[in-house]
N, C-alpha and C positions, 0 to 999 in steps of 0.2 A: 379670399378674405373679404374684399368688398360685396361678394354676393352674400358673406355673413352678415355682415352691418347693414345693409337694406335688409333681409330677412328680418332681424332684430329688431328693427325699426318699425317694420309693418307690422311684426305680431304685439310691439307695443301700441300700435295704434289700435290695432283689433280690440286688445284687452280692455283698453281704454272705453272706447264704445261700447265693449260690453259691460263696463263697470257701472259706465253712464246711467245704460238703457233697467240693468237690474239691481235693482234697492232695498229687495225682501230681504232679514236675517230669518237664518236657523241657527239651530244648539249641535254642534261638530261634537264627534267623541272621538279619539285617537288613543286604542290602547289604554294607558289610564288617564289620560288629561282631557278632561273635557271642559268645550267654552262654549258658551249663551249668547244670543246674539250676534251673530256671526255674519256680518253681509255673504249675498250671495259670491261677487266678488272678490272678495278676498282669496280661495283655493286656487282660482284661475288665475290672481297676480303670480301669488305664490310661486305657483307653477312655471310661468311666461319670466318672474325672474331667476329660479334656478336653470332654466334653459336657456335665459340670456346671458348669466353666471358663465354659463358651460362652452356658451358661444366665444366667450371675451377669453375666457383663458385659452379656448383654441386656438384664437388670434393669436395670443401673445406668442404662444408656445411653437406656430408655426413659424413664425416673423424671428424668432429666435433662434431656430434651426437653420432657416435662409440663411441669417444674419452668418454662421457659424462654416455655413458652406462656401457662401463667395466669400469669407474670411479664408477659408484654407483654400480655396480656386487660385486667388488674388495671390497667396503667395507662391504657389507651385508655379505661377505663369510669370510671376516674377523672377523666379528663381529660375527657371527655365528662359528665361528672356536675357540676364544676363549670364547662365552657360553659353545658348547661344552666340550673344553678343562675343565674348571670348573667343567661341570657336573661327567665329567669321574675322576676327583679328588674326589669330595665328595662321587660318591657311591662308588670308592676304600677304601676312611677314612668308610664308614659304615658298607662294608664288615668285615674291620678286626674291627670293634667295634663288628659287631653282632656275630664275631668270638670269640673273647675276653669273649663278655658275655655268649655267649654258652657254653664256655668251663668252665667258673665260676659255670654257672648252674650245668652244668654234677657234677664237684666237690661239689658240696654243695649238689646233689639227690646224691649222694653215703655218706655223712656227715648223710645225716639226716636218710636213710636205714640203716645206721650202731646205730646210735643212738636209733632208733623208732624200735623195732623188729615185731609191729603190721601191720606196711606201708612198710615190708619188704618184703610180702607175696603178696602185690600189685601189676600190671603191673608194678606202676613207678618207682622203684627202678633199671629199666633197664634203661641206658642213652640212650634217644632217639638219633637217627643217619638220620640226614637229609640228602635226595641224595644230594649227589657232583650237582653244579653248572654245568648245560649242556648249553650253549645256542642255540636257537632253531634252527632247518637245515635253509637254505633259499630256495625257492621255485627251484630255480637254482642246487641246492644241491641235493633237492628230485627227479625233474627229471633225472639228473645223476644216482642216485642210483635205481631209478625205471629200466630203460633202461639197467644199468649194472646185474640187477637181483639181487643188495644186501637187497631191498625192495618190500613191497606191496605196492600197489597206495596208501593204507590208510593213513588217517593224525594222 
């Protein structure tokens, strides 16, 4: 759009200078209207402002379409930001619930091993221990650590 507005600008100054440098009239005919005296200039303002005309509405009309897209970008990223938001709420609440209940469970398989001395000789009387929460490299990650030699290409 700013390449429009400098274009516009220079081919007004062109016209300009040309208006300047030519002062002869002629008699124009257009269909059935005809005019006397006619600077030479005048066709080529004409001209220079319906193309400037043509230039300014393109402006608007592009700046108004922008206008309309990061209007609707802005909301879907907002809308999208607090789903988001939400979701990263609820699985924090289920983390500590499924912690909560894990840790209840442990306590009640050592309740019930102390109790039952037959289911004591079991595996299950050892509290299971879940790995710690890792989350996964991102591909960005594994090429770094391939390239630094802290990995195998393997996944």
């Amino acid at each position: 759009m700013i390449l429009f507005l400098l274009l516009l600008v220079i081919a007004g100054a062109v016209v300009a200078l040309y208006a300047s440098q030519n002062t002869v009239t002629h008699d124009v005919t257009l269909w059935q209207w005809h005019w006397s005296a006619v600077p030479d200039w005048v066709p080529v303002v004409l001209a220079a402002a319906v193309i400037g005309a043509l230039f300014v509405l393109y402006m608007l009309y592009s700046g108004v379409v922008h206008g309309v897209r990061v209007g609707s970008m802005r909301r879907r990223v907002t809308t999208r930001d607090s789903a988001l938001t939400d979701l990263r709420r609820e699985n924090q609440r289920l983390r500590e619930e499924n912690a909560r209940v894990r840790s209840e469970l442990r306590g009640m398989d050592r309740g019930v091993a102390a109790a039952d001395p037959l289911r004591a000789s079991t595996a299950g009387d050892r509290p299971r221990m879940a790995a710690p929460f890792r989350p996964r490299p991102t591909f960005g990650e594994r090429v770094r650590a391939f390239f630094s030699g802290r990995e195998t290409a393997g996944y």
